[in-house]
N, C-alpha and C positions, 0 to 999 in steps of 0.2 A: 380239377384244377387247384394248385396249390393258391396259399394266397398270395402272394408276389404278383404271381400272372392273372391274379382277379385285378387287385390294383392294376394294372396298368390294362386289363382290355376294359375295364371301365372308364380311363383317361383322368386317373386320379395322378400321374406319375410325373411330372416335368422335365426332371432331375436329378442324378444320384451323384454321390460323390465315390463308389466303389458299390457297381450293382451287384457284382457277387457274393461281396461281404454281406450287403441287407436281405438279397434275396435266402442265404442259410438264415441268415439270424434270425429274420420273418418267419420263413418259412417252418421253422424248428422251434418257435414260439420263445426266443431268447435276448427279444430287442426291449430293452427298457428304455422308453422313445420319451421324450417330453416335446408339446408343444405350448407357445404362451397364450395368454389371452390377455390384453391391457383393458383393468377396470375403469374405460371412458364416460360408463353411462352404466344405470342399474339393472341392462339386459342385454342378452346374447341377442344377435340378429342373423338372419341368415345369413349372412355373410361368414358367419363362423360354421356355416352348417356342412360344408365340406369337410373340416378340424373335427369338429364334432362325429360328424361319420366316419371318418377313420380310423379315430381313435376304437367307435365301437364295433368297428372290423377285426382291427386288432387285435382287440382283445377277446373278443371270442376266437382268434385263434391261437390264442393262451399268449400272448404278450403283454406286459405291463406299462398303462398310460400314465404319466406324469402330468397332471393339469397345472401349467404352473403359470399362475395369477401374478401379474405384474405390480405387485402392489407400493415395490420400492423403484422400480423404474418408469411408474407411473407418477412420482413425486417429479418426476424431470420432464417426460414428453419425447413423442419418438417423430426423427423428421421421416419416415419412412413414407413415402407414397407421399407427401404433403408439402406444400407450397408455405406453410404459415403455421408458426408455432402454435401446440395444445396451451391450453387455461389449465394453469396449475388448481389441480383440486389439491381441500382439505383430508387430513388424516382419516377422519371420520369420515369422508364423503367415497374415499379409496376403499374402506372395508368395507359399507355398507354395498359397496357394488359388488364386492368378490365373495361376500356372503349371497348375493342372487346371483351369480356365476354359480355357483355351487348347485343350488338347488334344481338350477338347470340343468347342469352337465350330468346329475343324477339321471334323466330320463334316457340317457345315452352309454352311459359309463355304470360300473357297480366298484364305489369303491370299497377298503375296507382292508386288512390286514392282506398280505399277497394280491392284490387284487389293485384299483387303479389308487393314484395315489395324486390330493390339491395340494400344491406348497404355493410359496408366497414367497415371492425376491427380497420383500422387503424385510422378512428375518436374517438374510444375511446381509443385504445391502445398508442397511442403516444401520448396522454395528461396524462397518469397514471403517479404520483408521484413513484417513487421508492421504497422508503420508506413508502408510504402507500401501496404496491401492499405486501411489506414483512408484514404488519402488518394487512391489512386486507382480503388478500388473501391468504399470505404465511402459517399464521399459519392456514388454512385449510386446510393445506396434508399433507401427511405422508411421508418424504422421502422414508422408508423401501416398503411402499405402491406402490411409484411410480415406483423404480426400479424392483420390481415383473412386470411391467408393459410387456408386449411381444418385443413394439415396443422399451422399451429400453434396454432393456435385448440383442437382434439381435444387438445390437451398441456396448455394454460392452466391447467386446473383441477386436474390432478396433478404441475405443476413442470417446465418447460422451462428445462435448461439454458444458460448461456450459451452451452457449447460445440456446442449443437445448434442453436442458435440463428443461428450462424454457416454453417449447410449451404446454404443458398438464395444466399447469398453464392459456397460455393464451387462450387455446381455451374452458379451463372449464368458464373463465371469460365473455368468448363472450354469452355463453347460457346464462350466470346469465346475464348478461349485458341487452341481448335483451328480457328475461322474465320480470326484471325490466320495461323496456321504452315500450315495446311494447305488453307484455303478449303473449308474444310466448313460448309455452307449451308443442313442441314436435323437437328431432332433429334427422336426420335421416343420416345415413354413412356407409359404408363401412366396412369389417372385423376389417383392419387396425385402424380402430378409436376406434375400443370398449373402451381399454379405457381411451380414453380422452374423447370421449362422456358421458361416466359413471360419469366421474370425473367431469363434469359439474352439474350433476343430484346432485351430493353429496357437491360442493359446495354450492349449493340452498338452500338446506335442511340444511346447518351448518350455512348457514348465514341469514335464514330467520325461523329458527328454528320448520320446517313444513315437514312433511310429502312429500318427494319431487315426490314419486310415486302417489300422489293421483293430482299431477299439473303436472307434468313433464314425460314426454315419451321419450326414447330409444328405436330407431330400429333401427335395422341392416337390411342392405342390403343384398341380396345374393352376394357373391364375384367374380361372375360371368363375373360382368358389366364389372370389368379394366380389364382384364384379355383381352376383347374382343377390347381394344384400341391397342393394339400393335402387329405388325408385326417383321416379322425377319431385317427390313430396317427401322423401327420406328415406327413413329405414324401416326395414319391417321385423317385426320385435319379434323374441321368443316370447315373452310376458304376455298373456291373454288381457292384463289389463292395458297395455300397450294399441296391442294389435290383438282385434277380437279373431278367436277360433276362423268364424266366417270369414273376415277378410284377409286372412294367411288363406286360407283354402282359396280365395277368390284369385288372390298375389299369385301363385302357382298356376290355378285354373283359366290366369291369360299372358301364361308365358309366350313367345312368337312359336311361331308352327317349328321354326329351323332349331331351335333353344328345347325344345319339349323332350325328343328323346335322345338329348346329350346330358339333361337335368335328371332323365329317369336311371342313368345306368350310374350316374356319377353320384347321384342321392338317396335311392331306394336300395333297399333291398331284395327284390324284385331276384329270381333266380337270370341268370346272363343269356341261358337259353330261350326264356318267353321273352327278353330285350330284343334279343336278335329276331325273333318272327316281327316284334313290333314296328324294327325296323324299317320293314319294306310297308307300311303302313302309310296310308298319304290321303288326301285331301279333307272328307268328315272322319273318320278315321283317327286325325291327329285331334278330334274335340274330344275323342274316348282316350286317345293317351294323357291328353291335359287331365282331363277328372282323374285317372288314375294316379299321376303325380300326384295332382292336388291331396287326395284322398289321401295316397300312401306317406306322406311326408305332415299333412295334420295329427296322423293319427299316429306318427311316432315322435312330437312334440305336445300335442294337446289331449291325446287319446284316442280309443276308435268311438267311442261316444260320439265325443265332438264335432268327431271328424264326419261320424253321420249324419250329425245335424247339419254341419254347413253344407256337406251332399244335397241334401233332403232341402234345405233352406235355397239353394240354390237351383237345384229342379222345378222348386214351388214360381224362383221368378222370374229364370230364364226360359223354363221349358214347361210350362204347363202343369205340370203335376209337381208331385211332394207335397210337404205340409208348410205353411208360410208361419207358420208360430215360430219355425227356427230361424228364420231370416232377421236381422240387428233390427232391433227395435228402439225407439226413440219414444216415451212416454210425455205427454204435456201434461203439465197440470193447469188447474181452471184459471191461472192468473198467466198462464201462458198465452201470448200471442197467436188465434188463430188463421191467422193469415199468412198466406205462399211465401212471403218474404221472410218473417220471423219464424216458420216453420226451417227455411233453408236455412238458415242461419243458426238455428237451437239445434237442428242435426249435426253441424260442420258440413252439411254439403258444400255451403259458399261458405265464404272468409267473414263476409258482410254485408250489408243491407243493399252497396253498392256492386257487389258481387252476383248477389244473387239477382238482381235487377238487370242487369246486364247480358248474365245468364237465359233470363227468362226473354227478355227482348231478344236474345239470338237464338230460340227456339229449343235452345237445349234442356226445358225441362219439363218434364209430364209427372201426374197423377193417377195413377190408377190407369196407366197404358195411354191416357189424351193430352196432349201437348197442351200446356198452360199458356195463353197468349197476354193473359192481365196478370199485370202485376200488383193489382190491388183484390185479385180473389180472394176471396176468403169461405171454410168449411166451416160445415154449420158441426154442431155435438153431435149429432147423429153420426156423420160424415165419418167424423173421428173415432168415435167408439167403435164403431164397425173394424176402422182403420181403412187409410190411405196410404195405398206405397207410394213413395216421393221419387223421383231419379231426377239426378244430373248427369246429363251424355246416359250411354249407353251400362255402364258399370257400377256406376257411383249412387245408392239409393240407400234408403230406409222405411220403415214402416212407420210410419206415426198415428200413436193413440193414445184420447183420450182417459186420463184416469178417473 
C-alpha cells in the first residue's frame, strides 16, 4: 500500500484540494508540505499529535516537513476555532516556546540539511513594510470573501479585531512566502484552517499568475486530532514536566471503548493489518487495545523506558501486579502535614482543604484500597515510610511517602 492510501484507510484524510495531484507527489516522495504550529504555551500537546504524526509518515516516505512555528503571527492571535481574542504574548515569551516546539518535534521529525526543516513567520513577517503588504498583498482579497469565512463569521457577533482580522492575510502570506524561497508545494491543517489554507493557494495563483492547483496542494486533516488534546482539566502536555510519562500513559489508557481503535490506526504506528484483526475486538478485549495505545504512543513521545514504567506502575495499581515504585509518587517531608486532608491537597488530588473534605464526605476517597470516612485521619511515620497510595474516584491517585 502506497502511502496516499495508508493516509486515508487510517482516517487521517478530510480533504484535498486536487487528490491526484497529492496522491503522485506523496506518493513519489516530492511534496514539500509545511504545517504551522502557534507558539501559545512552552509545549506541544496532544492535540498536535495527529500534525506531528504525519509529518513522521511523511517523511519516511521521503517527503520534506516544514515545521513552521508561528512566531510573527503569534504577535496578533488567531480567531480560528475561538470565541475570544489570544493575550498577546512578549517577544521573548514567543521564542522561548518555539525553542520547546523544536526539541519536541525532534522525537518525531529528523531534521537537518535535505531532511525536515523549522522556520519561523516571524522572520519574514516583521520585516513586511506596511504599505507594501496593502499593496501587494492587500489588494489580493476580497473583503466580502473573507467575512463568509467560518472562522470569522463565529467572531462577528462578539467583536473581531482589526488585528485579527489581518491573520488570513498572514498566514495566506507564509504559504506564498515559503513556495517562493523554498518550493514548498503542499500545506496541510486542520478543519479550522480551510480557509486560510485556501486563501494561500489563491494568493499564489494571483500573484504568480499560474494555475495554483497544478503546484500547490490543500489538505485537510480529519478534525479528529484536537479534539483528542483536551480533557475536562486541560491539556495534556508533550513536556514530562507538564504531564508526567504515567499520566499521558494513563490519558490514553482510559480513552472510551468507541475512541480506542479509531486513536490506534490514526496514531500508532502499528502495521494496518494487526489494526484490522483488532478491530473486531470487543468487550475485555478493548482494556488490551487501551494498554496498547497507551503503551505505543508513550513510548514514541517519552521513550520505551518510560513507557514501561507507567505499564508496570500501572499493572502495580490497577491489576495487582507490576512494581508500584513506578507509580507518581509524592514525597512529604517531616514539616509536612500528615493528615488525609493536607495529604490530598500537597498531591493536587483536591484543589483545597475544602475540596478534599467534600471529597472524603462523598466517599470518594480511599487509602491503601479502604475508603476514608474521617476527615481528620491522620498516618502515623510508620504508615508513610512504608507508603500509602492515596486515590480520588477511581483514576486519580498517588503514593505518599515519607522521607
Amino acid at each position: 500500500m502506497q502511502i496516499y492510501d495508508e493516509l486515508v484507510a487510517r482516517g487521517l484524510i478530510a480533504q484535498v484540494t486536487n487528490e491526484e495531484e497529492i496522491k503522485n507527489m506523496v506518493n513519489n516522495g516530492k511534496a514539500k508540505f509545511y504545517i504551522g504550529f502557534d507558539p501559545t504555551a512552552d509545549s506541544l500537546h496532544v492535540g498536535h499529535f495527529m500534525a506531528l504524526c504525519l509529518m513522521k509518515r511523511l517523511q519516511q516516505a521521503g517527503n520534506q516537513p516544514f515545521a513552521l512555528i508561528g512566531g510573527g503571527t503569534g504577535m496578533i492571535g488567531d480567531p480560528s476555532g475561538r470565541t475570544d481574542m489570544r493575550k498577546m504574548m512578549t517577544v521573548e515569551t514567543i521564542q522561548h516556546n518555539c525553542d520547546c516546539f523544536k526539541k519536541q518535534m525532534e522525537r518525531f521529525i529528523e531534521f537537518g540539511p535535505d531532511k525536515a526543516m523549522m522556520v519561523n513567520n516571524a522572520d519574514w513577517l516583521l520585516d513586511l513594510n506596511y504599505i507594501d503588504v496593502l499593496r501587494e498583498v492587500g489588494a489580493c482579497f476580497s473583503v466580502n470573501n473573507m467575512l463568509r469565512a467560518e472562522c470569522y463569521k463565529q467572531r462577528m457577533e462578539k467583536g473581531l479585531s482589526f488585528l485579527e482580522f489581518n491573520y488570513m492575510i498572514m498566514q495566506a502570506y507564509d504559504f506564498y512566502y515559503l513556495f517562493q524561497k523554498y518550493g514548498c508545494n503542499m500545506q496541510f491543517g486542520g478543519n479550522d484552517q480551510w480557509s486560510n489554507m485556501l486563501a494561500g493557494t489563491e494568493l499564489i495563483r494571483r500573484k504568480l499568475e499560474k494555475d495554483a492547483h497544478a503546484m500547490t496542494i490543500t489538505l485537510l486533516l480529519n478534525s479528529e486530532g484536537k479534539k483528542m488534546g483536551k480533557t475536562a482539566s486541560g491539556a495534556v502536555w508533550l513536556d514530562p514536566d507538564k504531564t508526567s510519562p504515567f499520566d499521558f500513559y494513563q490519558y490514553w489508557r482510559n480513552v472510551e471503548d468507541a475512541d480506542v481503535l479509531k486513536c490506534i490506526r490514526m496514531l500508532t504506528f502499528l502495521p494496518l493489518e494487526q489494526i484490522d484483526e483488532m478491530d473486531k475486538w470487543e468487550g475485555s478485549q478493548l482494556n488490551q487495545a487501551k494498554e496498547i495505545l497507551a503503551y505505543e504512543l508513550t513510548s514514541l513521545v517519552h521513550g520505551e523506558d518510560e513507557a514501561k514504567k507507567a505499564q508496570d506502575g500501572a499493572k502495580a495499581l490497577f491489576g495487582g501486579s507490576g512494581n508500584s515504585e513506578n507509580m507518581p509518587t509524592c514525597e512529604l517531608s517531616a514539616d509536612d502535614g500528615k493528615d488525609i486532608i493536607s495529604i490530598l491537597v500537597k498531591t493536587g488530588l483536591c484543589s483545597s482543604n475544602g475540596d478534599a473534605r467534600r471529597n472524603i464526605q462523598q466517599g470518594g476517597v480511599t487509602a491503601n484500597d479502604e475508603k476514608v470516612n474521617d476527615i481528620k485521619k491522620e498516618f502515623t511515620e510508620e504508615e508513610l515510610k512504608a507508603g500509602v497510595i492515596v486515590k480520588r474516584g477511581k483514576k486519580n491517585f498517588y503514593k505518599v511517602i515519607l522521607k
